[in-house]
C-alpha positions in Angstrom: 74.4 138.4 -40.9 71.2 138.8 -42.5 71.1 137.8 -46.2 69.3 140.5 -48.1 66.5 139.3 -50.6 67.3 140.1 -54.3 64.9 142.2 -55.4 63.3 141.1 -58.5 63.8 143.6 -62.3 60.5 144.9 -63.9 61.1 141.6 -66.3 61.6 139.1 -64.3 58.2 140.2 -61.9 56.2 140.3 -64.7 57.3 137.2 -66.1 56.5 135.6 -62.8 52.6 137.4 -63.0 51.8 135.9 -66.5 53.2 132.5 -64.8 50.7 132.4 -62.2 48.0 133.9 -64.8 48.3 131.1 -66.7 48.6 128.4 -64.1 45.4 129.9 -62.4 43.6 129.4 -65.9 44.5 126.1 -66.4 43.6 125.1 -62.6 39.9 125.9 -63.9 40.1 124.6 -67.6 41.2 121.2 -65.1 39.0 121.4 -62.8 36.1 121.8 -65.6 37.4 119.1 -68.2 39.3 116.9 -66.2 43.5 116.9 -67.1 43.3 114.1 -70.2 40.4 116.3 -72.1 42.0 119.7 -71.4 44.1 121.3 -74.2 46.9 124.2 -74.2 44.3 125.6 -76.7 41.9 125.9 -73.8 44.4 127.7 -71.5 45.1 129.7 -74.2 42.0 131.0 -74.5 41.2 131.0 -70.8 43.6 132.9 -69.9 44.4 135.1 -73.0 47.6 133.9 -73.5 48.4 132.9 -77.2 50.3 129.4 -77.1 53.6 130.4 -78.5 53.6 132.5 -74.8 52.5 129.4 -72.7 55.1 127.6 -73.9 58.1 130.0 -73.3 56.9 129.3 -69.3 55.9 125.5 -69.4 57.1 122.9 -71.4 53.8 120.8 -72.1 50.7 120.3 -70.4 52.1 118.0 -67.9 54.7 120.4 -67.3 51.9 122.8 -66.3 49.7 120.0 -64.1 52.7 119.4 -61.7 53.6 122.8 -61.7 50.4 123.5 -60.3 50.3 121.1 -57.6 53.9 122.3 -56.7 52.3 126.0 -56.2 49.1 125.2 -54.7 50.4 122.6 -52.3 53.8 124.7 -51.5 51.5 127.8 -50.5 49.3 125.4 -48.7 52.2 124.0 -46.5 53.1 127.5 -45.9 49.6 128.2 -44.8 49.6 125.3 -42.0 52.9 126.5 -41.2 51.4 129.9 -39.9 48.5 128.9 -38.7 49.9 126.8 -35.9 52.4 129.2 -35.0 51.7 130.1 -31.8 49.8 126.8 -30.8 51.8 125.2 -28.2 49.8 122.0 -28.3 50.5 119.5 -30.6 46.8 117.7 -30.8 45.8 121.5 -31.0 48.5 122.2 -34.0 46.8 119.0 -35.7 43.4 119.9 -35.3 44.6 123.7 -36.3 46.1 121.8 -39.5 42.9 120.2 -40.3 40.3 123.2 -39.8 42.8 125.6 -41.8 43.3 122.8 -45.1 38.8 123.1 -44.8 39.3 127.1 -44.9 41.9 126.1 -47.9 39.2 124.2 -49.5 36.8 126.9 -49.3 38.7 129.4 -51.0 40.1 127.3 -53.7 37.6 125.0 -55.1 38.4 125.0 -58.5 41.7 123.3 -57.6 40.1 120.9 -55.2 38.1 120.0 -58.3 41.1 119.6 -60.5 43.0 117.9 -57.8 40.4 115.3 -56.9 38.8 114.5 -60.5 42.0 113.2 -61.5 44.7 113.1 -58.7 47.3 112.1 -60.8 47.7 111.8 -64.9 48.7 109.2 -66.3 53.0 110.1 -66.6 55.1 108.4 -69.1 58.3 107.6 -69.0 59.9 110.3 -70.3 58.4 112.6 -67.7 58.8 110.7 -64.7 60.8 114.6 -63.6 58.3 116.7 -64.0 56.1 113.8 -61.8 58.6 114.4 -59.2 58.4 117.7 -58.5 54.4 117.3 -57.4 55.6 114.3 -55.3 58.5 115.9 -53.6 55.7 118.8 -52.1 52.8 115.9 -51.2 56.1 113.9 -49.1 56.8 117.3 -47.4 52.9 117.7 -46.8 53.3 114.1 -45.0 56.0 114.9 -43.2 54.7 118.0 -41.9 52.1 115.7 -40.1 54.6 112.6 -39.4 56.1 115.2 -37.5 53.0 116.7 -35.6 51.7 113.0 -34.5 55.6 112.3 -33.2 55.7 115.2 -31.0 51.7 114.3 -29.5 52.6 110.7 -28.4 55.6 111.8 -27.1 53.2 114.0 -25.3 50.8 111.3 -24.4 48.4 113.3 -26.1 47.3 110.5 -28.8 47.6 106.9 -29.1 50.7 105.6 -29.9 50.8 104.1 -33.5 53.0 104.6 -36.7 53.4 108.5 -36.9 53.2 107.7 -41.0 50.5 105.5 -40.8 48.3 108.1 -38.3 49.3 110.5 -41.3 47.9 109.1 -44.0 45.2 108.1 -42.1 44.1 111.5 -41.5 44.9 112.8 -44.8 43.1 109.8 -46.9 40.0 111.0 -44.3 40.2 115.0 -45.2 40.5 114.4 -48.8 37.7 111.7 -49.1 35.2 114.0 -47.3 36.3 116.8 -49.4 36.0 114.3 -52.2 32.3 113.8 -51.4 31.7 117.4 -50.1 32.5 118.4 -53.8 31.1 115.2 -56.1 28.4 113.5 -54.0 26.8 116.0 -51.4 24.4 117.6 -54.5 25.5 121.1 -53.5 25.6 124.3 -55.2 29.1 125.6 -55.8 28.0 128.5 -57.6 30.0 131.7 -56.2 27.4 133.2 -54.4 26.1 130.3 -52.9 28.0 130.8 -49.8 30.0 128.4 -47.9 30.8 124.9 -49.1 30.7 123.1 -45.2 28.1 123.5 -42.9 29.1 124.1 -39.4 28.5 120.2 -38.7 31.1 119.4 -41.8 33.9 121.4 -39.9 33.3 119.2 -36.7 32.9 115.6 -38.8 36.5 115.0 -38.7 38.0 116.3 -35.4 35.4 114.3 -34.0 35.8 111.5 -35.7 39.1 110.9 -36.5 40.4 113.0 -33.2 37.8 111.8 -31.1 39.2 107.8 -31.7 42.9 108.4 -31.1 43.1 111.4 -29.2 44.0 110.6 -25.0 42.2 114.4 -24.2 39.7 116.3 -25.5 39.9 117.6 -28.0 39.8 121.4 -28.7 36.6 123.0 -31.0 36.9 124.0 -34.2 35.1 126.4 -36.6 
């Protein structure tokens, strides 16, 4: 039997709205101050909440830092998850993975901004918790790929070496090239700008990280 979804009151949808409202605001107070120089007083005004209302949904700031990773990173796993359905190969599911986290990027640079000007606050003891809940979604990120390069050696279709290790191999690449796509590369970011990654970005690192463990060809991208 089917298990029907409880439909959310009036209340309890809105309540969920001015979550995200103020999450979204402090993703860009974040990525425009960094996390140690941002204050509630800045989300406040960013995102027109008075205080007294951010904190009936967060308990501190930190509260709100992993609770934005937990969002953006929970939708993100989604995302991969649905963008490989379908793809039968699983070199092609990894090289799907990889050109849909670059169309991820595109869309929500702000965060990427955030995420890589400070990837992770300094946490003190008493909120080693809240820590944990950001850490749970990055494992399940890594798993999601531990379990993409287990299934291609067993197809012979890359080399065979640690599924972790291939893992964070890959994802130490993506995220240093996004790193320098957004810091280094002298780029304007501006929204009418256009596109972040030329068409040669999308192919660096099929090609190069693909291209060096992959035992076939690998597919295009872009």
């Amino acid at each position: 039997m089917t298990r029907q979804k409880k439909k959310l009151s009036r209340r309890e949808r809105e309540r969920l709205r001015h979550r995200r409202e103020i999450l979204d605001s402090a993703c860009e107070v974040f990525a425009e101050k960094g996390f140690r120089r941002a204050t509630i007083q800045d989300i406040s005004q960013r995102s027109e909440f008075s205080i007294a209302s951010i904190y009936k949904h967060f308990e501190s700031k930190e509260d709100i830092y992993h609770s934005l990773i937990e969002q953006v990173l929970t939708s993100y796993l989604q995302t991969l998850k649905r963008a490989v359905q379908g793809v039968k190969s699983p070199l092609d599911r990894l090289v799907t993975s990889v050109d849909t986290t670059l169309d991820m990027f595109e869309k929500r640079v702000a965060f990427c901004q955030f995420l890589f000007g400070e990837l992770r606050p300094l946490v003190s003891q008493g909120q080693e918790e809240l820590s944990m809940k950001s850490f749970n979604v990055y494992w399940k990120i890594i798993n999601y790929y531990v379990d993409l390069f287990e299934q291609a050696i067993e197809a012979k279709e890359v080399v065979d070496v640690s599924p972790l290790y291939l893992s964070i191999s890959l994802l130490g690449n993506v995220y240093a090239f996004l790193n320098y796509w957004l810091h280094l590369a002298g780029r304007d970011h501006g929204p009418d700008s256009g596109p972040i990654l030329k068409e040669k970005d999308r192919k660096v690192i099929p090609k190069m990280f693909f291209g060096a463990i992959a035992l076939r060809k690998i597919p295009a991208t872009g």
